[in-house]
DOZA-30690 format. One record per residue (C-alpha): y, z, x; residue number from 1. Coordinates in Angstrom, 3 decimals. Layout:
# residues N
> Y, Z, X, pos
> Y, Z, X, NUM;
...
***
This chain:
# residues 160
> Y, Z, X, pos
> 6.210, 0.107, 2.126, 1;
> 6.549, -1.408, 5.432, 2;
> 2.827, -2.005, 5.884, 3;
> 0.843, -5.502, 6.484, 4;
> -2.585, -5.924, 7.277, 5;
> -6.051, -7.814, 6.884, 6;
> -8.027, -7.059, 4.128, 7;
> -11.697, -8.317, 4.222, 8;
> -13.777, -7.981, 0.961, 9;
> -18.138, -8.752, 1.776, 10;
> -19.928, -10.888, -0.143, 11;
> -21.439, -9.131, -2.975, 12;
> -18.872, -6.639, -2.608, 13;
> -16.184, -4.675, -4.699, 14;
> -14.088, -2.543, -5.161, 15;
> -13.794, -0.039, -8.601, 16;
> -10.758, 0.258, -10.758, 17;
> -7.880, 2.573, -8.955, 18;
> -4.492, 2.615, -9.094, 19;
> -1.644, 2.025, -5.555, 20;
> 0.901, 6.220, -5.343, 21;
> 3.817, 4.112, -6.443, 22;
> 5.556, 1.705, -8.421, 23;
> 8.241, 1.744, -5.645, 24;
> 6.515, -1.326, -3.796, 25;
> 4.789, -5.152, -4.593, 26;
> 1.885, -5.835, -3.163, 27;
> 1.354, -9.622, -1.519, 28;
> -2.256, -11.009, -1.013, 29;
> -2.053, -14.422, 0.875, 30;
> -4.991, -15.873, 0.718, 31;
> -6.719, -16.710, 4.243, 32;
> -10.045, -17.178, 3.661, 33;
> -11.750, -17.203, 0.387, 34;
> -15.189, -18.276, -0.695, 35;
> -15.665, -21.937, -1.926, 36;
> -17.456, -20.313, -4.729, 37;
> -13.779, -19.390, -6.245, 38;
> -14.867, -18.479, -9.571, 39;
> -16.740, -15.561, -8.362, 40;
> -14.298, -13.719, -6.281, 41;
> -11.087, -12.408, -8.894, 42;
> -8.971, -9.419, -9.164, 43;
> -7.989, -7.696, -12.182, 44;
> -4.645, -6.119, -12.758, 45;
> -3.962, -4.645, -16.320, 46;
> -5.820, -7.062, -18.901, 47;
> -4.667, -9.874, -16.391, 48;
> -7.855, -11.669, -13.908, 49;
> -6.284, -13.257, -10.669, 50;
> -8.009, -15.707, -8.480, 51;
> -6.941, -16.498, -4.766, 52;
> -6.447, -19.588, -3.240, 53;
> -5.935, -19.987, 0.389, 54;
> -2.843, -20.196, 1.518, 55;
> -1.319, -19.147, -1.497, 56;
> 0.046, -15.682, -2.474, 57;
> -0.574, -13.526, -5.102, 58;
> 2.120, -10.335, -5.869, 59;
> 1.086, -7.939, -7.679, 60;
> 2.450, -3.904, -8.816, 61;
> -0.264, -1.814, -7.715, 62;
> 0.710, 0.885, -9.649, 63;
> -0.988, -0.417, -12.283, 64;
> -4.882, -0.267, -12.756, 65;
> -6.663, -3.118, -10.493, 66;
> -10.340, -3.876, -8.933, 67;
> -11.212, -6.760, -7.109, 68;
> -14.889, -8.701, -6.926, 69;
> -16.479, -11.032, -4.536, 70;
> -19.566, -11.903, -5.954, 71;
> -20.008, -15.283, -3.547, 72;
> -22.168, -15.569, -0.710, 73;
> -19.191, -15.346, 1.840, 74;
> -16.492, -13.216, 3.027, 75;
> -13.198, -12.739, 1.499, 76;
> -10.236, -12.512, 3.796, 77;
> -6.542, -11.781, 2.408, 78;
> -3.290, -11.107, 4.119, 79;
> -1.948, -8.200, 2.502, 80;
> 2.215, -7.367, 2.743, 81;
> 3.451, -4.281, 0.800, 82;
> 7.492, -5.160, 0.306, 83;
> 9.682, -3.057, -1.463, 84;
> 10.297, -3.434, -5.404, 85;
> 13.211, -5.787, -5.999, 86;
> 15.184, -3.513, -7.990, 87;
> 14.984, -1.041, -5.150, 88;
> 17.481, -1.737, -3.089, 89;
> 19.855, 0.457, -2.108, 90;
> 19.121, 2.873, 1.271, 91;
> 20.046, 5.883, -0.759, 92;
> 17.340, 4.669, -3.725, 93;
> 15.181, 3.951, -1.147, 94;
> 15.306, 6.988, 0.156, 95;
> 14.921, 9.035, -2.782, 96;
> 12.136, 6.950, -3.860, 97;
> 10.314, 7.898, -0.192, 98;
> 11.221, 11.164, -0.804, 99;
> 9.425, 11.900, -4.171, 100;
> 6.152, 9.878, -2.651, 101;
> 6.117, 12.370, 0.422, 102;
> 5.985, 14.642, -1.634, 103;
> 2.792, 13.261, -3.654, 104;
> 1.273, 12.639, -0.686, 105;
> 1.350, 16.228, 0.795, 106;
> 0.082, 17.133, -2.796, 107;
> -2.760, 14.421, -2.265, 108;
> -3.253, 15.521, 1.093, 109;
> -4.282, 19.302, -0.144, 110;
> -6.781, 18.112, -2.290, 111;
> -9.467, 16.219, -0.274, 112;
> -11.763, 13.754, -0.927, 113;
> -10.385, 10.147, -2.120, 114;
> -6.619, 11.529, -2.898, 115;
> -6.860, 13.003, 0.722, 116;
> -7.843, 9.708, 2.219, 117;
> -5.545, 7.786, 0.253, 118;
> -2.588, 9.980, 1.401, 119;
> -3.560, 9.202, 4.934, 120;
> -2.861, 5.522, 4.053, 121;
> 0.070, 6.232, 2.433, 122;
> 1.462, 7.811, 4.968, 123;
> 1.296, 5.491, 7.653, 124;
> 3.338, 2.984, 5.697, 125;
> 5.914, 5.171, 4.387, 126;
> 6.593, 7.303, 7.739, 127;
> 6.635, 3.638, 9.475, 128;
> 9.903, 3.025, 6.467, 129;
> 11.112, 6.439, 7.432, 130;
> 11.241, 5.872, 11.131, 131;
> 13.101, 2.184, 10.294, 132;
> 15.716, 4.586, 8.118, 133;
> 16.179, 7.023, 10.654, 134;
> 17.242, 3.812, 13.614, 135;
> 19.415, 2.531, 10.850, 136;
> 21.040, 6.379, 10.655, 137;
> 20.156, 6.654, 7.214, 138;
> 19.281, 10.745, 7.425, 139;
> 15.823, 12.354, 5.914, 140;
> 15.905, 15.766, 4.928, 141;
> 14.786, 18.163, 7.892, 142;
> 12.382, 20.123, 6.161, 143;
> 10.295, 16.917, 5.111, 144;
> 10.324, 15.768, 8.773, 145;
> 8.860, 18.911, 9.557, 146;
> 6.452, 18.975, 6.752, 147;
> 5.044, 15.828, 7.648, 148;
> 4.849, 16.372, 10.853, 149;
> 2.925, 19.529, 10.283, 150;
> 0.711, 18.114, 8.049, 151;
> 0.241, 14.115, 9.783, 152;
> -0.890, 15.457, 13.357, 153;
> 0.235, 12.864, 16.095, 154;
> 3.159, 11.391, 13.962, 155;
> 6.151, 11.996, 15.139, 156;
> 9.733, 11.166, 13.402, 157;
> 12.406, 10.892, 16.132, 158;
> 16.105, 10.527, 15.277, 159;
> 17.739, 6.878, 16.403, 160;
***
């Protein structure tokens, strides 16, 4: 939530079936630059296959189970924008929704290995939404300031 960034997939290269912390949040590919060889690069979410096109974006719930394939000979570069789900909208559901994914991620966090670095990248993006709630004066709860904090070394939640 609150997160945007480049996403480059090799040729030849994928990435196994795995599922996004939350349901809370759409994901957006835009397509920047993919492989003329079109029919050989795909994503799968649920029992649906998705191809990019440049230019063009796809959304997607990454909650669900997805993998992605570039089995072309170049380099496939997408543009990706988590926004939040549409029927998330209030500050207060917003917040509660951040709330219960801290607390996953501090759970993830404990456990090492994949979950660990997944919380990392959780993290960023929801401490970035946190910070934009705290400016707007929409409080957090102390103790989960302090807790990630604590556990997030260099991140550092400062009231507006």
């Amino acid at each position: 939530l609150g997160s945007a960034y480049f996403s480059r997939l090799s040729a030849g290269g994928r990435l196994l079936p795995h599922c996004g912390p939350t349901n809370a949040r759409l994901r957006v590919h835009i397509g920047l630059s993919i492989p003329r060889e079109a029919d050989k690069t795909g994503m799968q979410v649920a029992n649906q296959t998705r191809r990019w096109r440049t230019g063009k974006a796809l959304v997607f719930d990454d909650s669900f189970e997805h993998q992605v394939w570039n089995y072309a000979n170049e380099d496939r570069i997408v543009f990706v924008v988590d926004t939040w789900h549409p029927e998330i909208a209030t500050p207060s559901t917003r917040r509660a929704v951040l709330e219960h994914a801290a607390a996953k991620v501090l759970q993830d966090q404990n456990s090492g290995g994949i979950n660990a670095l997944r919380a990392q990248d959780s993290a960023r993006g929801m401490l970035a939404e946190f910070q934009s709630m705290l400016a707007r004066g929409i409080p957090i709860p102390e103790q989960l300031k302090i807790d990630l904090e604590r556990r997030f070394p260099g991140v550092a939640l400062l009231d507006a």
